[in-house]
C-alpha positions in Angstrom: -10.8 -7.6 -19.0 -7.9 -5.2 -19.8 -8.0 -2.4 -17.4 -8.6 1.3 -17.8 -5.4 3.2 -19.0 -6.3 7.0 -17.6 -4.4 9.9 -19.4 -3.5 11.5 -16.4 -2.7 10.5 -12.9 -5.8 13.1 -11.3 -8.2 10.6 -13.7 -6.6 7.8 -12.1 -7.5 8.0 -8.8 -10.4 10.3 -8.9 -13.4 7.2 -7.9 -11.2 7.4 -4.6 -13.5 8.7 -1.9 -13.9 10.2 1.3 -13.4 7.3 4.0 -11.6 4.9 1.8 -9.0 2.3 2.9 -5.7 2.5 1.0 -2.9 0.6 0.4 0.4 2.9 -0.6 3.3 0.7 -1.9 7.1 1.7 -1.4 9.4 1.0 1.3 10.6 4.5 2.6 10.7 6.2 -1.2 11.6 2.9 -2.7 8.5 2.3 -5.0 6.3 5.3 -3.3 3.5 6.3 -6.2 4.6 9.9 -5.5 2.5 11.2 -8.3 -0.4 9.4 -7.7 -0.5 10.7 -4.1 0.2 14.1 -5.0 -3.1 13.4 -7.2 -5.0 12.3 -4.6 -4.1 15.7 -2.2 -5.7 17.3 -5.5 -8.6 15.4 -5.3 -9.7 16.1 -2.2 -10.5 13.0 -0.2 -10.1 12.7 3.2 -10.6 10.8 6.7 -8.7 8.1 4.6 -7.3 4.8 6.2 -3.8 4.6 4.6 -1.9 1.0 5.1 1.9 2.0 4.1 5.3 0.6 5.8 6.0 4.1 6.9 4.0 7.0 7.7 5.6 9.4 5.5 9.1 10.8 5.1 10.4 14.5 5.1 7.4 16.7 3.0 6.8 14.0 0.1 4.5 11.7 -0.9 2.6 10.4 1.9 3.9 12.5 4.8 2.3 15.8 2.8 -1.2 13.4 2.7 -0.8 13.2 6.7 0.7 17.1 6.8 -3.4 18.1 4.9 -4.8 15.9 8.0 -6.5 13.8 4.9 -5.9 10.8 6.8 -7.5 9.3 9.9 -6.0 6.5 10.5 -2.2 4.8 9.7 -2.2 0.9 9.4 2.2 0.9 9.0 5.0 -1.1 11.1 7.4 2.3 11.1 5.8 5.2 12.1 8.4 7.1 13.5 12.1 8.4 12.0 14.0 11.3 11.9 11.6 13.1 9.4 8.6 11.8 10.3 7.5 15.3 11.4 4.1 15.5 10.2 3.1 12.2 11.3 4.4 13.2 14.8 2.5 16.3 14.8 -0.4 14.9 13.9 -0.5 11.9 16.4 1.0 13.6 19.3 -2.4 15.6 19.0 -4.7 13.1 19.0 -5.5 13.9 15.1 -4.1 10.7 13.6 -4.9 6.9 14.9 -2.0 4.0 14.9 -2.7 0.3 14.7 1.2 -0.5 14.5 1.7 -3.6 13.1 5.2 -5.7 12.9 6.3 -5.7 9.4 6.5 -9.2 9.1 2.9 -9.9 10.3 1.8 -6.2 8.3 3.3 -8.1 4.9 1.4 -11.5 6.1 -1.8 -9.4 6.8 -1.8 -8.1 3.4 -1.1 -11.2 1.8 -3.4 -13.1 3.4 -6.5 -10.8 2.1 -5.2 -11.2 -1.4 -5.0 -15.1 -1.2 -8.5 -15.1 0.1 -7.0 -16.4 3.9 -9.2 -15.7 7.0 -6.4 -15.6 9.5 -3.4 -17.0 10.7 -1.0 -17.0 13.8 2.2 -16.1 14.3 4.3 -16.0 17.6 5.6 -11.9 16.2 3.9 -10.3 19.0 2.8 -12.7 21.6 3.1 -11.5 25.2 3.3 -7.9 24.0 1.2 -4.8 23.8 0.2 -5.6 20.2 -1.4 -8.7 21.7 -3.9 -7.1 23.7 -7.7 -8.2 22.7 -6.3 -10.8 20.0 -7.2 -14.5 20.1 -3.5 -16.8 21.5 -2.7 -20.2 21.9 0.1 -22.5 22.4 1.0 -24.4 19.5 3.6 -27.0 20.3 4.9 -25.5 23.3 5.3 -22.0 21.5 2.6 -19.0 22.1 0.9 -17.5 19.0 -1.2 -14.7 18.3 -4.3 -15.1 15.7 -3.8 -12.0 12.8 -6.7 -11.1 10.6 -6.3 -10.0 7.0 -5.9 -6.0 6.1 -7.7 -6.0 3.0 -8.6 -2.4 0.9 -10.7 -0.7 -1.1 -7.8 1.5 -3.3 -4.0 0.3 -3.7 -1.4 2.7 -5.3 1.8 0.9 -6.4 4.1 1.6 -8.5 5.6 -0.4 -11.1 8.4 0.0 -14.2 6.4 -1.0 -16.9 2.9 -2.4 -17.9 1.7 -3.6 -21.1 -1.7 -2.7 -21.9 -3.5 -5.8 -20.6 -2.4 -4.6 -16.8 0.8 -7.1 -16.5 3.7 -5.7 -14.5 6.9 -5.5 -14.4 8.9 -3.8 -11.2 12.7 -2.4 -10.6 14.6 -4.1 -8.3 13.2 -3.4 -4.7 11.1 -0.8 -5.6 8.9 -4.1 -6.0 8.3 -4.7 -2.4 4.7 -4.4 -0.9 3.7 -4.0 -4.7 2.1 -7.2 -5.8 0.8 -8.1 -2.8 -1.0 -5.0 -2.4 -2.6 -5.4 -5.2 -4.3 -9.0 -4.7 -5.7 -7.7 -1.8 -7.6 -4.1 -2.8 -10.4 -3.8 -4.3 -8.9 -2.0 -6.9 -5.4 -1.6 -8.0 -4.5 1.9 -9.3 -0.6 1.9 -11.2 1.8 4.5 -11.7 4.4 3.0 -14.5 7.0 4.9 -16.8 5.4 3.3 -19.7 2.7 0.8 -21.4 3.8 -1.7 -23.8 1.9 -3.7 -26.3 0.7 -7.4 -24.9 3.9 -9.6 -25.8 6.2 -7.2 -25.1 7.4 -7.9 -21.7 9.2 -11.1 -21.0 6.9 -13.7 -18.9 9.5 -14.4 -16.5 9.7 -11.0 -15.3 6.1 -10.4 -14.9 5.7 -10.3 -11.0 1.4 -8.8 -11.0 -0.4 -10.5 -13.4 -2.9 -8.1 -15.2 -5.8 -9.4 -13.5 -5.2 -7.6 -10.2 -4.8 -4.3 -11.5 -7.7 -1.8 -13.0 -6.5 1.2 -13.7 -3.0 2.1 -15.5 -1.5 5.6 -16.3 1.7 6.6 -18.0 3.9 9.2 -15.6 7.3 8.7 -17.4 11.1 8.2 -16.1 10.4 8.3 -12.1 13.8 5.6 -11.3 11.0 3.1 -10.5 
């Protein structure tokens, strides 16, 4: 089924809800859904799970999310930099909760909820903090530490272009936690600078298929 193509970016995320997990593509800015976040400030929702690289930059995008105290809880593998402000604010007071996650194993988490994966271990982490409460074992000599899936109800990503049955294409590394955020939400909500008709886009370039993704809406020229 083709998915939904809203008309504006507040129509695209409105079914997002108070309590809701969400996935937020982009590495740093690279690939952040700006506009769909800023539509999801106006929408109200709060006490939101947000599982992101980062935990906002500067007073953009995810950091003003985080600055509104809309989210609870940050699932992320780099939490802190020199203009993570609000996110330091906010945690330093007990307002905001971490689960920090190496990226490697937060990138693995995600993709292993999309491909439908119950778990898997990994030696990133073992003997550490980050290891506390986990199932380990030695495997060949080597310690590993079982990681679960992270899977969601929203993702926001953000592609260069779509054609209308959902398939997208990304720019360069804006792709990066894109596709496999959305294999593992529930539903996939996508900002893209346009939609093209079905045959338009070139199949080797396709990284989502269409089937992942619900929701599409137009923004324009954002340098995805």
């Amino acid at each position: 089924m083709a998915p939904r193509i809203a008309a504006t970016a507040a129509e695209a995320v409105a079914n997002i809800h108070d309590g809701a997990t969400v996935m937020i593509g982009g590495f740093g800015n690279a690939g952040q859904p700006m506009e769909l976040i800023d539509a999801l400030l106006d929408c109200g929702a709060s006490n939101l799970t947000v599982v992101n690289n980062n935990a906002g930059q500067a007073d953009a995008g995810l950091a003003l999310l985080i600055k509104e105290r809309r989210v609870s809880k940050v699932i992320c593998s780099f939490p802190r930099q020199s203009d993570s402000w609000h996110f330091d604010e906010a945690y330093r007071a007990g307002e905001l909760e971490l689960e920090l996650v190496p990226q490697g194993n937060l990138a693995e988490r995600i993709r292993a909820a999309g491909a439908g994966i119950g778990g898997f271990f990994t030696p990133t982490g073992y003997g550490t903090m980050l290891a506390e409460g986990k199932e380990t074992r030695m495997i060949d000599g080597r310690g590993y530490v079982l990681e679960t899936p992270i899977h969601a109800e929203f993702a926001l990503i953000k592609a260069l272009r779509a054609d209308t049955l959902g398939n997208l294409v990304y720019r360069k590394t804006a792709r990066n936690f894109g596709p496999i955020m959305a294999t593992a939400a529930k539903q996939s909500i996508v900002q893209v600078d346009e939609i093209v008709a079905p045959g338009s886009l070139d199949p080797e370039n396709v990284i989502t298929p269409g089937i992942f993704i619900d929701t599409l809406v137009t923004i324009g020229d954002t340098n995805s």
